[in-house]
C-alpha positions in Angstrom: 111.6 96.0 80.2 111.0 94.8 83.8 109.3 96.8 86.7 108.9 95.6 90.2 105.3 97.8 91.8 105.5 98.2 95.4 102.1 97.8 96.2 100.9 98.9 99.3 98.2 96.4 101.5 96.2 98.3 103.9 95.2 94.8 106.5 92.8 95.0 109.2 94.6 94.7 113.2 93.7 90.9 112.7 95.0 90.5 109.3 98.1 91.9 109.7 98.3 89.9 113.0 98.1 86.8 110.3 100.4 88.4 107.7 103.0 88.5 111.2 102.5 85.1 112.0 102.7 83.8 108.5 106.1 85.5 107.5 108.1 84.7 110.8 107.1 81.1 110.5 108.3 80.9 107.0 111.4 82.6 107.3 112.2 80.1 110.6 111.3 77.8 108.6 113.8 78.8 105.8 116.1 79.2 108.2 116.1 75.4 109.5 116.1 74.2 105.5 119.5 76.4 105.1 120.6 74.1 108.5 120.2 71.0 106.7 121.4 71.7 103.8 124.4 73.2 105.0 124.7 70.1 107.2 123.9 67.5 104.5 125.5 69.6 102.0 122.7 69.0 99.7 122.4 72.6 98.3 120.0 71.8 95.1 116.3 73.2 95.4 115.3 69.4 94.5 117.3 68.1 96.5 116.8 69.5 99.3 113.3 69.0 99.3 113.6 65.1 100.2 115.2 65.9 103.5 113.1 68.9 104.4 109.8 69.0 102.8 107.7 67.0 105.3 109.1 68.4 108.4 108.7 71.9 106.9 104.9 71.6 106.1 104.1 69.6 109.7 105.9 71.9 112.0 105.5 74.9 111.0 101.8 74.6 109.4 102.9 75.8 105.7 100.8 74.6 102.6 102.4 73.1 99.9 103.3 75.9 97.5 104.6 78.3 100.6 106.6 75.0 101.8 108.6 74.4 98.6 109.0 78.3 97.9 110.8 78.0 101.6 113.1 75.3 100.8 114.0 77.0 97.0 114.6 80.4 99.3 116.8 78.8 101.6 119.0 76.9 98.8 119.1 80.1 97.1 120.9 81.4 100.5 123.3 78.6 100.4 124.2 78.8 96.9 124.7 82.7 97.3 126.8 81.9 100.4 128.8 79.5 98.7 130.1 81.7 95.5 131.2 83.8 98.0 133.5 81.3 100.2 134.8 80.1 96.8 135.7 83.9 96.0 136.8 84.6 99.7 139.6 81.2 98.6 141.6 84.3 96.4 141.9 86.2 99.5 143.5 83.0 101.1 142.0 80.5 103.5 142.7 82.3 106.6 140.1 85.3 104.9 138.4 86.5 108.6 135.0 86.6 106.5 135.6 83.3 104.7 135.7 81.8 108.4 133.3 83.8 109.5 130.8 82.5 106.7 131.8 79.1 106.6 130.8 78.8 110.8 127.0 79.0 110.2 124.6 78.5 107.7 122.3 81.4 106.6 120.2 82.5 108.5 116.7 84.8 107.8 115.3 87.8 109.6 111.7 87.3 111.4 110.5 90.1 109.0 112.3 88.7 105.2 110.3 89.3 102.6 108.3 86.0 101.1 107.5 85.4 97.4 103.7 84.3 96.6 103.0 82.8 93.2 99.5 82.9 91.6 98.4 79.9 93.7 99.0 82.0 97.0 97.8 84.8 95.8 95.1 86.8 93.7 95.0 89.8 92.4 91.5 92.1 92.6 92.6 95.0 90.4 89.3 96.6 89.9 88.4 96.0 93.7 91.5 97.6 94.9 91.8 94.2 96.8 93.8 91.0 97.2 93.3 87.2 98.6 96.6 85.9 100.0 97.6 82.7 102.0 97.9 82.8 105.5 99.5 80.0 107.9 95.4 80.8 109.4 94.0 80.5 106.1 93.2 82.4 103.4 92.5 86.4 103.6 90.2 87.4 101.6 89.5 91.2 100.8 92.7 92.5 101.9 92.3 96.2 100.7 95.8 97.3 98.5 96.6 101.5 97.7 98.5 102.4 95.1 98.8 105.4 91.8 96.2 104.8 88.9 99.0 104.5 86.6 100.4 101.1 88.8 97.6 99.9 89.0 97.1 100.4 85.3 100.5 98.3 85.1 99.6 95.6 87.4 96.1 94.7 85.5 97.7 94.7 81.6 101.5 93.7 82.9 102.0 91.7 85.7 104.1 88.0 85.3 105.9 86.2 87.8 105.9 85.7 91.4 105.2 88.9 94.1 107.4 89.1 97.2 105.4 90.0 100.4 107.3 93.0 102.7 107.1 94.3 106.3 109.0 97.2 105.8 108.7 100.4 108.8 105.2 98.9 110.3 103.9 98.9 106.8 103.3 95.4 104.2 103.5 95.9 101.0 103.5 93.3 98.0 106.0 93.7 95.4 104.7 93.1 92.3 107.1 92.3 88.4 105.8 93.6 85.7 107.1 93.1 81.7 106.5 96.3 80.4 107.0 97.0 76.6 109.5 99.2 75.7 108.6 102.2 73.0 110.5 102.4 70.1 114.0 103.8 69.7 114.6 106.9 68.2 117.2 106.1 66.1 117.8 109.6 64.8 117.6 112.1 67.8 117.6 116.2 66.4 119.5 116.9 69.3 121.2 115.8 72.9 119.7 117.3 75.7 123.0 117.5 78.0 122.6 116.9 81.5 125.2 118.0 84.2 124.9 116.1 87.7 125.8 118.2 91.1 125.6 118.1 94.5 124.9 121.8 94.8 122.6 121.8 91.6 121.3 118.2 91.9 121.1 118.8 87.7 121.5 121.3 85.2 120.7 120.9 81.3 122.6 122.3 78.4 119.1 124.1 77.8 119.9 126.3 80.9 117.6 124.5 83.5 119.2 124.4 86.9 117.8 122.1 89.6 119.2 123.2 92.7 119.9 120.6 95.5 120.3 123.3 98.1 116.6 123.0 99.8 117.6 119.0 99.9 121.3 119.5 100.9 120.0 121.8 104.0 117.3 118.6 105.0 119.9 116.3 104.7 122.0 118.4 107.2 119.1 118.8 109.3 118.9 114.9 109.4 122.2 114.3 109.6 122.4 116.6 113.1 119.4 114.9 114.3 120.4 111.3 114.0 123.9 112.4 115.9 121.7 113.9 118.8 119.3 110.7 118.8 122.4 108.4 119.0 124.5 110.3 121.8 121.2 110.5 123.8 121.0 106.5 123.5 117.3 106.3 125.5 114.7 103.9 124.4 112.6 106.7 123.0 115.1 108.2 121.2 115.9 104.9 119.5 112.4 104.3 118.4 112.6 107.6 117.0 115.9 107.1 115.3 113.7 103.7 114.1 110.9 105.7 112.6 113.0 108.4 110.6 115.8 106.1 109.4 114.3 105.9 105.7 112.8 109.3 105.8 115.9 111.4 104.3 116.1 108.0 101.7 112.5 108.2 100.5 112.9 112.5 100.0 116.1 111.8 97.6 114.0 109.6 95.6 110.9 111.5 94.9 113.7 114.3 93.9 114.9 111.8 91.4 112.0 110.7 90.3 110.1 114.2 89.6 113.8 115.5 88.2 113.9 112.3 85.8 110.7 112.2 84.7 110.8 116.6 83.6 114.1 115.6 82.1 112.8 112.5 80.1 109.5 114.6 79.0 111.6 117.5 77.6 113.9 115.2 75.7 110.6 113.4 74.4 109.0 116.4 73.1 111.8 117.8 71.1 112.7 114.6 69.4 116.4 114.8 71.3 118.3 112.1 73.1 119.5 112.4 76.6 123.5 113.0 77.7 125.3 111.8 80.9 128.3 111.7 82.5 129.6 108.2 83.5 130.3 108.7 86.9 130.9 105.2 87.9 134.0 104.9 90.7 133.8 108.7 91.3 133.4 108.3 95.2 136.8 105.9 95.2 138.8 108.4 92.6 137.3 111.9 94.4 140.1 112.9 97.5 137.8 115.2 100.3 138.0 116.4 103.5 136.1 114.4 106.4 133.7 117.1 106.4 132.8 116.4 102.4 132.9 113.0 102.7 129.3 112.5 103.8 127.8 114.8 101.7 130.0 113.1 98.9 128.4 109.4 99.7 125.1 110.9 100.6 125.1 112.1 96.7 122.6 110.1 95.1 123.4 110.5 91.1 123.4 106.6 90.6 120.0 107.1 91.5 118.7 109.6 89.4 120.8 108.3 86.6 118.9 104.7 86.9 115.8 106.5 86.9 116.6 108.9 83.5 117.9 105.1 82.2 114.6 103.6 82.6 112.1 106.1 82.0 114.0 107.4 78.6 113.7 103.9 77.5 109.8 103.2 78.3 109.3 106.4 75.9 112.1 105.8 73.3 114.3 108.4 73.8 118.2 107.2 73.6 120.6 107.8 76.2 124.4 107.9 75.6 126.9 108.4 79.0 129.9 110.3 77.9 133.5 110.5 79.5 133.1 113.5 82.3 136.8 114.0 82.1 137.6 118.4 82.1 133.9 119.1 81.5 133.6 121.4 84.0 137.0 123.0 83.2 136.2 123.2 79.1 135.1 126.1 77.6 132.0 125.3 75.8 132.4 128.0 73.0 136.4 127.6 72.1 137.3 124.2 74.0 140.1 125.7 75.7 140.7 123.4 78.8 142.5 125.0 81.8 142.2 124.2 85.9 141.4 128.6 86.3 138.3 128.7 84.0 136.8 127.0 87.0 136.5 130.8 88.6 134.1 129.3 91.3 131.9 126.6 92.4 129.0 128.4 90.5 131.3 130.5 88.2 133.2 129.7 85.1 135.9 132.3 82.8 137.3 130.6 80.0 141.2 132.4 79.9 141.3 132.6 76.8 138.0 133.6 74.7 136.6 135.3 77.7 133.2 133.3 77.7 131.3 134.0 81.0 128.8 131.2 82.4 127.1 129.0 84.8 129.9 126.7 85.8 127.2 123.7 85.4 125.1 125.0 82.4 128.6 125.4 80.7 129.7 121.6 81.5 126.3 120.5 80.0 127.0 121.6 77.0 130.2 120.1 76.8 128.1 116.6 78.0 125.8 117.6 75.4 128.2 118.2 73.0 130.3 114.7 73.6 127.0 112.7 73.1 126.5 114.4 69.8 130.0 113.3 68.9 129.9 109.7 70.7 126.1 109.1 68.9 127.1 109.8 64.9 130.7 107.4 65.6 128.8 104.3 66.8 130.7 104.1 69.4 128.8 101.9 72.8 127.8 104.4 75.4 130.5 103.2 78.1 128.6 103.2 80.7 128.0 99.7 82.7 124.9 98.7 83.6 123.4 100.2 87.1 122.5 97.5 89.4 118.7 97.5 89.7 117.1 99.3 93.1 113.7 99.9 94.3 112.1 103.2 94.9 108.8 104.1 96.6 107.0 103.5 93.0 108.6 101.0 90.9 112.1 99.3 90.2 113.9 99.1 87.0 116.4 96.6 85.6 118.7 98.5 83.7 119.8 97.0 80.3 122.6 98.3 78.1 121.9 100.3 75.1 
């Protein structure tokens, strides 16, 4: 399985000064290559090198490895850009985005991140330091912060090429790692069913409610804030806006991440698999008032599903996602499905046997009990795969189980 670190660097004033210099002139670099190429219409990494290598290392001072990882960066761009003009020729030729994209190459922000291979840089795990190329040379000692456990990762795991980021007046380097995966547990006791809210960010068929209204009331907070920032318009209040704009981002995820990892750990210990909903398309098939709407798309259960995904299968527990449809309006003791069991948000009846519960725990254990089902058939969890993100810690791809 496949983990991107974000590593933190922690560069002197003159250092970072280097890192700054280094980045901008390789991304205007980049962004010339993408020029030519688009001019030339050569659009193959090797290619492209005959007609841009020379000029790339002499005017802009890059070394030979950050040269050609310049030109592949900036074919990649016009490859990327061209699979979409062929897909914007469905929409027809007059397509204001196929026009749009087809006026200018690609072009790369000052601050893009970079890739470095080995040759650029070196890792000093046990120092807690790094030596990485520099359009000024070669820094030496730069210090790097990060958990024990990443750094445990890096030193036994880490393959491939590391991006460097300028991210909120911070650099990090982010680092792939192949990480093995545990084995399967090919014959869970149990499914551990798992309901995912708004209100209760999730509940589990054992009865465990994580509530979301601490978060939901920040996010508002946020959300008020960022309105009075904008309507003021001021240089300061922009800069503010600047430093808070991931702020309300980086809370969801340590939710996530702390809600993931309890859930994953109480599957593990009792030998039971893991059940969700497949909420894929939910934002497009949900109708809501304007006022819902933002709390609706604010809702970050991709997220936290990803994050069950990946940590359930670095310790072996299987996850099956299960069709959501009437689970919250099934009763979970005589399966009688009707719209007024649904008694409240928080609330359900069931009209006909009388059970009384916690709308969520009692949707849980419908999810938990669909899992059981869709486990002993066979059947492929339906769930497609999660495109992979990065969080403040790591980043998983997402394979199919």
């Amino acid at each position: 399985m496949k983990l991107v670190m974000q590593v933190r660097l922690l560069p002197t004033p003159a250092q970072a000064s280097a890192l700054e210099r280094t980045i901008q002139a390789c991304n205007e670099a980049a962004s010339w290559a993408a020029e030519v190429a688009c001019a030339k219409e050569v659009y193959r990494n090797f290619d492209l090198r005959r007609h841009t290598y020379a000029e790339v290392k002499a005017r802009w001072g890059l070394g030979a490895q950050a040269a050609q990882h310049v030109i592949k960066k900036a074919a990649d761009a016009c490859t990327s850009m061209r699979a979409k003009l062929r897909a914007g020729r469905r929409r027809g030729s007059d397509s204001r985005g196929r026009l749009q994209a087809s006026g200018k190459p690609p072009t790369f922000r000052s601050d893009a991140a970079q890739p470095y291979d080995d040759r650029m840089l070196s890792w000093q795990i046990e120092a807690r330091t790094v030596s990485i190329w520099t359009t000024s040379g070669r820094l030496k000692g730069v210090s790097i912060a990060a958990g024990v456990e990443q750094f445990a990762t890096l030193a036994s795991h880490r393959q491939g090429e590391s991006d460097l980021l300028y991210r909120d007046g911070g650099w990090y380097l982010l680092a792939p790692c192949e990480v093995p995966e545990a084995v399967l547990n090919a014959e869970p006791a149990d499914f551990l069913g798992v309901d995912l809210g708004i209100v209760n960010i999730a509940t589990t068929s054992d009865g465990q409610i994580m509530a979301g209204r601490r978060l939901n009331r920040l996010r508002r907070r946020d959300r008020a804030l960022r309105g009075k920032l904008q309507r003021k318009g001021t240089k300061s209040a922009k800069r503010r806006a600047r430093r808070r704009r991931r702020k309300e981002s980086r809370r969801s995820r340590d939710i996530n991440h702390k809600i993931a990892k309890h859930i994953v750990a109480e599957a593990e210990r009792t030998g039971r698999g893991i059940g969700l909903e497949d909420l894929t398309g939910i934002r497009e098939r949900v109708r809501l008032r304007k006022p819902q709407r933002v709390t609706l798309h604010s809702w970050a259960f991709a997220q936290l599903g990803e994050f069950i995904a990946y940590k359930a299968r670095r310790a072996g527990v299987p996850v099956v996602h299960v069709d959501p449809a009437y689970t919250s309006l099934t009763c979970s003791r005589c399966g009688h499905v009707d719209k007024a069991n649904r008694a409240s948000q928080a609330r359900f009846a069931c009209r006909s046997c009388g059970f009384v519960d916690h709308a969520d725990r009692n949707g849980s254990r419908n999810i938990r009990a669909r899992a059981q089902m869709l486990w002993r058939s066979g059947a492929p969890s339906p769930a497609p795969a999660v495109p992979h993100q990065r969080d403040g810690r790591t980043r998983a791809v997402r394979h199919s189980q």
